[in-house]
C-alpha positions in Angstrom: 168.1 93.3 167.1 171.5 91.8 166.9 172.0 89.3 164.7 174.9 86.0 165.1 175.3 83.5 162.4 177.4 80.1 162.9 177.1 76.6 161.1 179.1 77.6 158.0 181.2 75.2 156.9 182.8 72.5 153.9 180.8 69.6 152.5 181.0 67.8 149.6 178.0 68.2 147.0 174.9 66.4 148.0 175.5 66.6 151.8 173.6 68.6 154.3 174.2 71.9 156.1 172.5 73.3 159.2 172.8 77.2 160.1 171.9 78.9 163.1 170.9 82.5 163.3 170.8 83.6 167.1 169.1 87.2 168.0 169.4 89.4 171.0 168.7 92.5 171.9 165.3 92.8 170.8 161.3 91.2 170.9 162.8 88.4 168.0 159.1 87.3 167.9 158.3 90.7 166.1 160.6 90.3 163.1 160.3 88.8 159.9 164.0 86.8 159.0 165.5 85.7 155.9 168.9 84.2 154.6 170.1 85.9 151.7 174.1 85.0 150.6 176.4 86.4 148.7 179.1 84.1 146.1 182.6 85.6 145.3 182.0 88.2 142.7 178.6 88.2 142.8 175.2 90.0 143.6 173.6 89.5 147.3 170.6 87.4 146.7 167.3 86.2 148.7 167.3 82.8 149.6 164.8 82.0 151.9 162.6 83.9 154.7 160.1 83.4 157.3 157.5 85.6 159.0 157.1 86.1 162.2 153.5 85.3 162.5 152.3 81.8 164.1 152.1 80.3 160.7 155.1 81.0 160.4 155.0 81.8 156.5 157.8 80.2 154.2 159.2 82.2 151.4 162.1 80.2 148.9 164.4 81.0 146.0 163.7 78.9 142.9 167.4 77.9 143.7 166.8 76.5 146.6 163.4 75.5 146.5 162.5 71.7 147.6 166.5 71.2 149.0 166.3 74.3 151.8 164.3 74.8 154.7 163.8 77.8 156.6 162.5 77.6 160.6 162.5 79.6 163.2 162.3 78.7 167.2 161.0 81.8 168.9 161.2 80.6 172.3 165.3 80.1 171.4 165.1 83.3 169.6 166.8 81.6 166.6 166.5 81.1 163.1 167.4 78.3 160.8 168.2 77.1 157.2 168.9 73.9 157.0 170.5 73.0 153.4 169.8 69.2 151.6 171.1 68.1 148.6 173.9 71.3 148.2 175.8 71.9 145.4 178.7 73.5 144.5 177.0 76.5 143.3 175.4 76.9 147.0 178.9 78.1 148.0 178.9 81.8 149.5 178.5 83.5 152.5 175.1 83.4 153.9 173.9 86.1 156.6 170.6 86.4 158.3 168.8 89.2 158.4 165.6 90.5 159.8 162.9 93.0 159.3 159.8 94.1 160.8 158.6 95.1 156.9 156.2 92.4 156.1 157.7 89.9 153.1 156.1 89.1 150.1 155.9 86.9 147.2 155.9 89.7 144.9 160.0 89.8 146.0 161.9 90.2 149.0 165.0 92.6 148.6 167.9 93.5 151.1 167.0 97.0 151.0 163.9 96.5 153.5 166.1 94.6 156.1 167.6 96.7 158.7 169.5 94.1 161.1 172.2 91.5 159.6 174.0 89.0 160.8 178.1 88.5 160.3 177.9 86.0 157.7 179.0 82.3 157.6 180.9 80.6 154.6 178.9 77.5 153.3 181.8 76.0 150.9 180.7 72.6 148.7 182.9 70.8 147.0 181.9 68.9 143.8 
């Protein structure tokens, strides 16, 4: 599946982000998607992921937990996050990614994730 992020952008700290993650090539409706993002000098991390199933099963960061919501519009064959309340340690470049590995509480990891997106730049400004 091919993967096209968009909705990057700069705010200033406490405003509101939405991105888009749009697939092709494949049955979207088979893979589980994430976000995961990565900060200048830093590690790639998990941020927030959504299974593919009709109940649609949330997974969050601590991080982000309570400010981020993950959602996914099958029939669109797009994935979302959208970002409340963002700080300015939210800045990085977020990619979507998906799998067809189930996800799990016990830790979702880029390894299992064999389809990424091109990344957008979320900047916020304190």
């Amino acid at each position: 599946v091919q993967l096209q992020a968009s909705g990057g952008g700069l705010v200033q700290a406490g405003g509101s982000l939405r991105l888009s993650c749009a697939a092709s090539g494949r049955t979207f409706s088979n893979y589980h998607m994430a976000w995961f993002r990565q900060a200048l000098g830093k590690e790639c991390e998990f941020v927030a992921g959504i299974s593919w199933s009709g109940g649609k099963t949330t997974y969050y960061a601590d991080s982000v937990k309570g400010r981020f919501t993950i959602s996914r519009d099958n029939a669109k064959n797009t994935v979302y996050l959208q970002m409340n309340s963002l700080r300015p340690e939210d800045t990085a470049v977020y990619f979507c990614a998906a799998t067809t590995l189930p996800l799990k509480r016990s830790g979702i990891h880029k390894e299992h994730f064999g389809s990424w997106g091109q990344g957008t730049l979320v900047t916020v400004s304190s």
